[in-house]
C-alpha positions in Angstrom: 0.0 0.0 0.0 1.1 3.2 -0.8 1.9 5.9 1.8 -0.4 9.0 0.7 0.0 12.3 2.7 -2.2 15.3 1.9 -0.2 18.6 1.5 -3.1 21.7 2.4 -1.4 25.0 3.4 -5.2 26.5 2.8 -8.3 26.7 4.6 -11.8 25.1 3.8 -15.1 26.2 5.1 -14.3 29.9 5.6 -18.1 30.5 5.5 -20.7 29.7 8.5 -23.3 33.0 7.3 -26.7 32.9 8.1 -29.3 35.1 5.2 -30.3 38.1 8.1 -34.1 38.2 7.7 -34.2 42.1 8.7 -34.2 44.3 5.7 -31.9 48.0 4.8 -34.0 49.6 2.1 -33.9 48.6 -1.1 -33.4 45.1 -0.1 -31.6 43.3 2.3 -27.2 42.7 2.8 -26.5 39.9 2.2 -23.3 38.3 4.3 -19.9 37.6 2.2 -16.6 36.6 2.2 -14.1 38.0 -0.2 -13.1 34.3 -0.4 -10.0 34.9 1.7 -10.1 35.0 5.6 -9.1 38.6 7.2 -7.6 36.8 10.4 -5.6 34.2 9.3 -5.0 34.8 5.3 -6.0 31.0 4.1 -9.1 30.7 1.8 -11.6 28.6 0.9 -10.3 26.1 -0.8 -13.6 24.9 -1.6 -14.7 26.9 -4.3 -11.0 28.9 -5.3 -7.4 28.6 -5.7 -4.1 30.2 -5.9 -0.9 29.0 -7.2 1.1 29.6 -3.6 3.6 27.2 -5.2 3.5 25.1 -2.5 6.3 22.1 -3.8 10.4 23.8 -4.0 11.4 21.3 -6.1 8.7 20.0 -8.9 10.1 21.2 -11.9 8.9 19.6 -15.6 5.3 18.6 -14.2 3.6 15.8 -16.4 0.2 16.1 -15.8 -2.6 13.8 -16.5 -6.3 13.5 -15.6 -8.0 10.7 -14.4 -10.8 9.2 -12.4 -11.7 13.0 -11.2 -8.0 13.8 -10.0 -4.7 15.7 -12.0 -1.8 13.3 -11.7 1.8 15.0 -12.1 4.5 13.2 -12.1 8.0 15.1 -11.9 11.7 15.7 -12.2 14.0 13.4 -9.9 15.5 10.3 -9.1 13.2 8.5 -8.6 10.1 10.3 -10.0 7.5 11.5 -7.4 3.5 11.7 -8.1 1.2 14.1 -6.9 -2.8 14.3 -7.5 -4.9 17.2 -6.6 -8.9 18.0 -7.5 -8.4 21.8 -7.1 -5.2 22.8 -7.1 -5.0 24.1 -3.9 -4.6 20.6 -2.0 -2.1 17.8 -2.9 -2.0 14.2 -2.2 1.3 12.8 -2.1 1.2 9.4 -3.7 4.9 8.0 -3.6 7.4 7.3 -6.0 6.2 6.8 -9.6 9.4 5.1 -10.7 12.7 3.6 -9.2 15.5 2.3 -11.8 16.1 -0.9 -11.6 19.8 -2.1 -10.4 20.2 -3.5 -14.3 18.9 -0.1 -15.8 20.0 1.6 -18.8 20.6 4.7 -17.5 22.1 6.0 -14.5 21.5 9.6 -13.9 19.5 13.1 -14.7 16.1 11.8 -14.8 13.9 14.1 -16.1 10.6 15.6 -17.6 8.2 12.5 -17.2 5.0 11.8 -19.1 2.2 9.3 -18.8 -0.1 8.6 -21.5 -3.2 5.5 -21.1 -2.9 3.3 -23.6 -6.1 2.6 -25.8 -5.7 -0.7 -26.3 -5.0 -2.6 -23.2 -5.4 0.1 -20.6 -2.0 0.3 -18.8 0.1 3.7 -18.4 3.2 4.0 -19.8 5.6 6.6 -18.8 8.1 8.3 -21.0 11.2 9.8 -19.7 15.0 11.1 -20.3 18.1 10.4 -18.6 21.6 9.7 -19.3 22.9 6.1 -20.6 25.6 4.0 -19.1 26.9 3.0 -23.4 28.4 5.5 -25.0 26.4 7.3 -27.9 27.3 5.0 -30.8 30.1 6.4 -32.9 31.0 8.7 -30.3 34.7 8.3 -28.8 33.2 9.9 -25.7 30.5 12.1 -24.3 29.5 13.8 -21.2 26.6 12.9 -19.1 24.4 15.7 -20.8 25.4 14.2 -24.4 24.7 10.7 -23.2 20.6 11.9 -23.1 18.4 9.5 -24.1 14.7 8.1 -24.1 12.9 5.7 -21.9 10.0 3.9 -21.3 7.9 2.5 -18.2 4.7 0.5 -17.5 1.9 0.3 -15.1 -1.0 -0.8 -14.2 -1.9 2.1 -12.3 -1.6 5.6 -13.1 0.5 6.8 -9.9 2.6 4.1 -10.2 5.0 2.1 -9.8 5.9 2.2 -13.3 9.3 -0.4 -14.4 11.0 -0.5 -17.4 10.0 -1.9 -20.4 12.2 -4.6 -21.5 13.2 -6.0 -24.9 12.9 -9.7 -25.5 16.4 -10.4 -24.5 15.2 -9.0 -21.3 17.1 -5.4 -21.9 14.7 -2.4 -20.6 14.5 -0.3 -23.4 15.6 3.0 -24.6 15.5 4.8 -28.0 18.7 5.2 -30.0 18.3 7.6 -32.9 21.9 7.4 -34.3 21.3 4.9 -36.7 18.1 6.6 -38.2 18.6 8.0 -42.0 17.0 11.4 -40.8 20.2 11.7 -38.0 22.3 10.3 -40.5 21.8 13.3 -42.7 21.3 15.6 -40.2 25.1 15.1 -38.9 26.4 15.0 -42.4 30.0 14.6 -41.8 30.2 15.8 -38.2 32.8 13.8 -36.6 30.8 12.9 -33.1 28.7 11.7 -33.6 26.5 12.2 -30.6 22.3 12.9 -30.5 21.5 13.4 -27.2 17.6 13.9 -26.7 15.1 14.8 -23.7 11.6 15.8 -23.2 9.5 13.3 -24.3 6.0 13.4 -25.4 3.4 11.0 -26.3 0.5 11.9 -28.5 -2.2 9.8 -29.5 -4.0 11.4 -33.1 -6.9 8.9 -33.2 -5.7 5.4 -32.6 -1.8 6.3 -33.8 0.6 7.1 -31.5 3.1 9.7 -31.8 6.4 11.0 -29.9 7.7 14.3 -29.7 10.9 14.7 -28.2 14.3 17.3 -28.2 17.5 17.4 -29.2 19.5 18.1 -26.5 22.6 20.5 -27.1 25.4 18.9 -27.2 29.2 19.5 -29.3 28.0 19.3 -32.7 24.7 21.1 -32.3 23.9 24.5 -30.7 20.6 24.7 -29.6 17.2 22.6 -28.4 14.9 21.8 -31.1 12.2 20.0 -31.6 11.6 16.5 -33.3 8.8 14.2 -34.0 8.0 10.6 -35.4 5.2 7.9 -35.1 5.5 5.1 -33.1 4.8 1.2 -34.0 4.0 0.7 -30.3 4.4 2.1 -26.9 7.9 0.9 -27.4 8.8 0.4 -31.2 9.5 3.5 -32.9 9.5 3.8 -36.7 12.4 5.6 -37.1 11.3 6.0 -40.7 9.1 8.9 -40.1 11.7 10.9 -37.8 11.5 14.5 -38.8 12.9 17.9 -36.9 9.8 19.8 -36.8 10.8 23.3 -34.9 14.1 25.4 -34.1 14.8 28.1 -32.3 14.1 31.8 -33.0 12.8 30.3 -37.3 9.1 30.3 -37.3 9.6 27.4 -39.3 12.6 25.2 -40.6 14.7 26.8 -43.1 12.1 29.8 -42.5 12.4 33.4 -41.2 13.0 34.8 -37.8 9.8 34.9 -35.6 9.5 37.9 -33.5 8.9 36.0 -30.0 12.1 34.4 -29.9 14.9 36.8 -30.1 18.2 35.4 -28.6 16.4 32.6 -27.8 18.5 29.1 -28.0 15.8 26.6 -26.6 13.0 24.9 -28.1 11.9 22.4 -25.6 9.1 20.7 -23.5 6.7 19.5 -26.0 3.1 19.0 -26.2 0.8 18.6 -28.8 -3.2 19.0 -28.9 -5.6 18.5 -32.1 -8.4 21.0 -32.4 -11.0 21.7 -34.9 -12.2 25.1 -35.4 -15.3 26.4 -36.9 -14.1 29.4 -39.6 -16.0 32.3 -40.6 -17.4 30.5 -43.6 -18.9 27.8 -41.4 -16.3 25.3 -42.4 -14.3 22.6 -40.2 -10.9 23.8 -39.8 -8.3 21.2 -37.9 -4.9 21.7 -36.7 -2.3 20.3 -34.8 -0.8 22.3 -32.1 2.7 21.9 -31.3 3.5 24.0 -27.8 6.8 24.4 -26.6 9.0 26.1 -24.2 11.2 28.5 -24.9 14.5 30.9 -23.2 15.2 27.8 -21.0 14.4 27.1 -17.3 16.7 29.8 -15.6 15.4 32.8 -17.4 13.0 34.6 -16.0 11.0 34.5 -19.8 10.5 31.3 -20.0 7.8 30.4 -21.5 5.0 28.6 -23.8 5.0 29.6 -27.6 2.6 27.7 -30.1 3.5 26.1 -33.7 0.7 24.9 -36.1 0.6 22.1 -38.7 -2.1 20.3 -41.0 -0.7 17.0 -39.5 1.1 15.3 -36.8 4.7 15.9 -38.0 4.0 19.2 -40.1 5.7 21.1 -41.7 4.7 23.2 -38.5 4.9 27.1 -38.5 5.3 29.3 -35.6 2.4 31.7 -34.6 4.0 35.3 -33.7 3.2 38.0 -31.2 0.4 39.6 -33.0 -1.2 36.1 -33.3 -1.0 36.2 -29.5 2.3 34.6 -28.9 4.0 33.7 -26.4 0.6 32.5 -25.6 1.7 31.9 -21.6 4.3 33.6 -20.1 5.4 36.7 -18.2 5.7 40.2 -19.1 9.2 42.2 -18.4 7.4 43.9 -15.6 5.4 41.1 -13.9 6.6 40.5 -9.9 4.2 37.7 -9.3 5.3 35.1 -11.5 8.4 33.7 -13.4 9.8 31.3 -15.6 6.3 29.8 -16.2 7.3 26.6 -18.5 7.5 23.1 -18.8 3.6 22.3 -19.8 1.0 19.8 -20.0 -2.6 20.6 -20.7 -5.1 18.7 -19.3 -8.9 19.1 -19.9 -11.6 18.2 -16.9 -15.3 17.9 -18.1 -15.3 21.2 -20.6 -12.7 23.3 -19.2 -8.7 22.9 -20.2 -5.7 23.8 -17.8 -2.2 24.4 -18.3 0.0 22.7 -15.5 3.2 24.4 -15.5 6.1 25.3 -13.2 7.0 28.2 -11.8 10.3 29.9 -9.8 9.8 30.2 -6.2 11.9 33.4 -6.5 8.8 35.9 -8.3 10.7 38.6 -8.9 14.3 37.3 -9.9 14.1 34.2 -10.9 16.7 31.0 -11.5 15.3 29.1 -8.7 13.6 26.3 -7.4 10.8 25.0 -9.3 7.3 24.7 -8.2 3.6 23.2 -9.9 1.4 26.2 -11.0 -1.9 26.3 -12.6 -4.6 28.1 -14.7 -7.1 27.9 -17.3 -6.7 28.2 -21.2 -9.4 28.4 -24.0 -9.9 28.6 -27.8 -10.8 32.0 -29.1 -10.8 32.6 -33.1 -8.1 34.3 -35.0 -9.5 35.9 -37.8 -6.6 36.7 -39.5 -5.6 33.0 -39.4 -9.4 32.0 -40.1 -9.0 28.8 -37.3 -8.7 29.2 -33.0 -5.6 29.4 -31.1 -4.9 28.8 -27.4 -4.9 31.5 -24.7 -4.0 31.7 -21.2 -5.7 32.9 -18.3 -2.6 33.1 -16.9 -0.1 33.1 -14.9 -1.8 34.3 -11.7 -1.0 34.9 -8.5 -4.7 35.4 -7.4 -7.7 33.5 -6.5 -9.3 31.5 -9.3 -12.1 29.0 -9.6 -11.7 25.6 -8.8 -12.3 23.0 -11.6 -16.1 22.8 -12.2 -16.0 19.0 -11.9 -14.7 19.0 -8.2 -16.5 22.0 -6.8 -19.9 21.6 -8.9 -20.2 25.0 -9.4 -19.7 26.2 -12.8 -19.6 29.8 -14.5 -23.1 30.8 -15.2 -22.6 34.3 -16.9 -22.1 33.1 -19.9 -25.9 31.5 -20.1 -27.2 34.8 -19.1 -28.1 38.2 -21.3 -25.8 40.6 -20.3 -26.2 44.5 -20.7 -23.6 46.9 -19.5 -24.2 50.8 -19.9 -22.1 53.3 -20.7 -19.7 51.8 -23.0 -16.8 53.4 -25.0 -15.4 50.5 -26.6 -16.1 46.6 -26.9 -19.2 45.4 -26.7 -20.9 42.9 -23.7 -19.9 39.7 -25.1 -16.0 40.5 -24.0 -17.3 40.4 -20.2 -18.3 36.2 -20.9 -15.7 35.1 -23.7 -14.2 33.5 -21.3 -10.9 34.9 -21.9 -8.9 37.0 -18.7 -6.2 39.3 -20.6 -2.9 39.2 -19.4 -0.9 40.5 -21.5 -0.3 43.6 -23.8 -2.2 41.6 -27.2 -5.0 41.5 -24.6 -5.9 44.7 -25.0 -8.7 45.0 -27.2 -10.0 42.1 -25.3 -11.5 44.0 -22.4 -14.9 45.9 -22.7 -13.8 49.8 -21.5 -17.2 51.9 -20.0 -16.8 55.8 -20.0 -16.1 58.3 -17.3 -18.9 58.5 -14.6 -19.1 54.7 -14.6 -21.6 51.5 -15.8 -24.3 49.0 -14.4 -24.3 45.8 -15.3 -27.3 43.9 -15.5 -26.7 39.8 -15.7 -30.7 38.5 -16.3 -31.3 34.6 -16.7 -34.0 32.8 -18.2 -34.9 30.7 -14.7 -34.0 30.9 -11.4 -30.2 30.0 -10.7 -28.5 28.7 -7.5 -25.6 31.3 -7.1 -22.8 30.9 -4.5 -20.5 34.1 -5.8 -19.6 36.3 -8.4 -16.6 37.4 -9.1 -15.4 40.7 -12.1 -11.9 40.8 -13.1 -10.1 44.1 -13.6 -8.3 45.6 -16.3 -4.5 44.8 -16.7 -4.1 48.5 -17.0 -3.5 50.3 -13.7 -5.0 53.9 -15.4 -7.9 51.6 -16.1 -8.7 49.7 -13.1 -12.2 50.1 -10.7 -11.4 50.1 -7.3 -14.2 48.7 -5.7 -17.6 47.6 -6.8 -20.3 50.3 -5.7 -23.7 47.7 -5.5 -24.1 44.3 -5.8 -28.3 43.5 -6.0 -29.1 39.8 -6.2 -32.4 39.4 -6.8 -34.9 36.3 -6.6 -37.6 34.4 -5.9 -36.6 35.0 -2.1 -35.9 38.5 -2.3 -33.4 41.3 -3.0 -30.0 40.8 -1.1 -27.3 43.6 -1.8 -23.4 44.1 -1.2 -22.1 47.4 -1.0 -18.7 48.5 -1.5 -16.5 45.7 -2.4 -13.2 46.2 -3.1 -10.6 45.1 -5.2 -8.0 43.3 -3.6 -5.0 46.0 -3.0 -2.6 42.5 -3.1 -3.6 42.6 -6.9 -1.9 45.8 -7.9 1.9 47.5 -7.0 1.2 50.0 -4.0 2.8 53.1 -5.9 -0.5 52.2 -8.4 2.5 52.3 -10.7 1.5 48.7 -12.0 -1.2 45.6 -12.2 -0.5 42.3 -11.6 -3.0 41.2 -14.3 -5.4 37.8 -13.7 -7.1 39.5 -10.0 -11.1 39.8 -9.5 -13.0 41.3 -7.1 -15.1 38.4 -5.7 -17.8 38.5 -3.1 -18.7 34.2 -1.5 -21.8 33.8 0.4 -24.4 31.2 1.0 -25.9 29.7 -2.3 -29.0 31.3 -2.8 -31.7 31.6 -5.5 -30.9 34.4 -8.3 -32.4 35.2 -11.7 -31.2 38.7 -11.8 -27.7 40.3 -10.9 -26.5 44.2 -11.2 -23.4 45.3 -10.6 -23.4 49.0 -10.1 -19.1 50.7 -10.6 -17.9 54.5 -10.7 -15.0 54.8 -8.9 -11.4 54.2 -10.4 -8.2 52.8 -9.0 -5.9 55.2 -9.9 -6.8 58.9 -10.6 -5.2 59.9 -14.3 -6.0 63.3 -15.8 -5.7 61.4 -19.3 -9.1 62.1 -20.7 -8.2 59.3 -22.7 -7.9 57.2 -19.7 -10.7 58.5 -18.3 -13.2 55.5 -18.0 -13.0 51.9 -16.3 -12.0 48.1 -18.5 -13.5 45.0 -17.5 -11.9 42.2 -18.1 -14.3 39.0 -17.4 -17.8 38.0 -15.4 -17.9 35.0 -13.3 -21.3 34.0 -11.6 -20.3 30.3 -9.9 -23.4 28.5 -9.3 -25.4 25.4 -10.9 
């Protein structure tokens, strides 16, 4: 039996409010939390989360969802597995895999993955460390240049994996060096070395695919990125081997792309098919090739997207008007950095990026830690199909996965109409999209000077448990505070006055936002078929009559 300890730095159950029956004209306050408790800072883990970063040393998480829970399995000798439902508690579940004494590797194990098979319904676990032989043809290598691929089985998706072995009873690693695709890619190069990390296995229907990188090493400078089917879990057909991205080309042999300059790295695949629906009302699929890029010291690290018509391409990089890198930090962000190393993983209908993070938010190069937030489709015109975008990454409360709390984002079910507005239109407030950076801008809906009033109106009575408005990532911008709330229902009018948006959200010289914060007010479900949200007052006070008004970011009404 497995050990299992539950990590929880947070606190559940922050709420014990009773509805007051006495009325304060014009309806009667209703009793809320701001989700976060005043006296001893935890918060209610029940409904929200925050990525406290919890784990110093997690880096590389491979995530996977199953039977209600996010697996992630990470860097180390051995590797260690983690589930959580909401991000904000974790269960320890032991080590995932121990190499065996006849293993053939010996060192740097690294960026695990774990994929279900289809057929017989085992997890296999694909991994990268360094080999005891010698690359072949090399007279000698270093531990980084003696990189290479791995694979592990289980029965069970935490584990314990062991090694898949060969029919002479060898466990099994991939060797590319005899491939005709490496073959011509060294051309005469003496060493003949091709050290690779990072793999990633992708199922496109009932093939199987592996994405991996080629490790820097004396011949090569640079990560890139490399694909090719797979026969089996453990057969690949070397046949189809192909380099499919490099760094700072937007494609191979292409131009420069504008989101990579000085960049060296291409690494951390992941891969996700999607079909879009274009303005023509035609079916438009894609695969999506994400990567990380500026390497895991820096600060920028990050997640850029490539597109492709098929499995192994030819992809082509998306660039910064086309929302790229499409998770990351900005120069100026304190709350987050280095936010790479990716899996996405979807629960019921929503989709998450599992990332790490430095434990060091401002500078940097430090330990590594599992972070989380939500992504989502949203159409690119100019490129007539969707592309990913982040809600992220946040240092703020967010809403737990709908599938564990069973409350789920009603706004977007409602008719929405918002007064007073100077640009954007009401459908930006339930897109589902939370800008965060600077090509987010003509995402928010912007009111005028003097203020707005939302009205949220649904066809049938609702159960509501809070409501939560996201601010502009502009500091000139921002609301301070939200002057009304009136819920009203079959049991009344209930009002909050005067909530305010969280001063932990925004520098104190109001010189900057840290983008991804909401103003949320938690309270005992009741029963709602109308909401108004009544705002007039700004964060900071510019002069700029161009600045003049208030942007709202997104609506979030959690209830069922």
């Amino acid at each position: 039996m497995k050990k299992r300890k539950f990590v929880c730095l947070l606190g559940a159950g922050l709420l014990a409010l009773a509805i007051p029956l006495s009325a304060c004209g014009g309806g009667t306050e209703l009793p809320y939390s701001t989700g976060i408790n005043a006296e001893t800072g935890l918060y209610d883990n029940e409904l929200f989360y925050r990525n406290d970063l919890q784990f110093t040393d997690a880096p590389d998480p491979g995530a996977i969802y199953e039977d209600g829970y996010f697996y992630t399995v990470v860097t180390g000798a051995p590797f260690k597995c983690w589930r959580t439902q909401n991000f904000a508690q974790w269960e320890y579940m032991g080590f995932a895999f121990t190499p065996s004494d006849d293993a053939w590797s010996y060192g740097n194990y690294w960026a695990p993955e774990i994929i279900k098979s289809k057929t017989d319904g085992k997890y296999y676990l694909y991994y990268s460390a360094s080999a005891k032989e010698l690359p072949q043809g090399a007279p000698n290598a270093t531990m980084f240049e003696r990189m290479r691929l791995g694979v592990a089985v289980s029965d069970n998706v935490y584990g314990p994996y062991t090694e898949c072995r060969d029919e002479q009873g060898n466990t099994i690693s991939f060797d590319f060096s005899q491939s005709q695709a490496v073959q011509e890619y060294w051309g005469n190069k003496p060493a003949k070395i091709f050290a690779t990390i990072d793999a990633h296995p992708f199922y496109d229907g009932e093939d199987l695919y592996l994405y991996f990188v080629q490790q820097e090493d004396r011949n090569t400078s640079g990560n890139s990125i490399w694909g090719m089917k797979m026969n089996s879990f453990t057969q690949p057909d070397y046949s189809t081997l192909k380099k499919l991205t490099e760094p700072r080309y937007a494609s191979i042999g292409g131009a420069i792309v504008d989101t990579e300059d000085g960049n060296t790295v291409n690494e951390a695949p992941w891969v996700v098919k999607h079909t879009s629906v274009n303005a023509q009302g035609q079916d438009v699929t894609k695969y999506y090739l994400t990567f990380s890029i500026y390497g895991y010291t820096d600060r920028r690290y990050a997640v850029g997207t490539a597109v492709a018509d098929s499995p192994l391409g030819d992809y082509v990089k998306l660039n910064s008007a086309q929302g790229q890198p499409m998770h990351g930090i900005s120069p100026d962000f304190d709350h987050m950095s280095g936010t790479g190393h990716h899996s996405f993983v979807t629960a019921g209908e929503e989709t998450f990026i599992l990332y790490h993070a430095h434990t060091d938010r401002e500078h940097g190069s430090s330990t590594r830690a599992i972070a989380a937030d939500r992504v989502i489709w949203t159409y690119d015109q100019s490129l007539g199909y969707d592309i990913l975008h982040s809600n992220g990454p946040t240092y703020s409360l967010q809403p737990v996965p709908a599938q564990t709390s069973g409350y789920r984002n009603l706004a977007p079910e409602a008719a929405v109409t918002v007064t007073n507005i100077q640009a954007g239109n009401e459908s930006l407030l339930t897109d589902g999209i939370v800008p965060i950076q600077s090509y987010d801008d003509d995402k928010e809906l912007v009111v005028g000077k003097g203020g707005t009033k939302i009205t949220v109106e649904f066809d049938s009575e609702k159960t509501v448990r809070a409501v939560m408005l996201y601010n502009s990532r502009e500091i000139w911008l921002a609301f301070s505070k939200i002057d009304r709330i009136e819920l009203e229902g079959k049991s009344g009018v209930y009002y909050i006055s005067d909530l305010a948006f969280p001063s932990e959200y925004y520098w104190s010289d109001l010189s900057q936002m840290r983008p991804g914060g909401a103003a949320i007010a938690e309270f005992n479900e009741i029963s709602v078929k109308k909401i108004t949200f009544t705002l007039s007052e700004k964060l900071s006070d510019v002069q700029n009559e161009d600045f003049a008004g208030i942007a709202l970011s997104e609506l979030v009404v959690l209830g069922k």
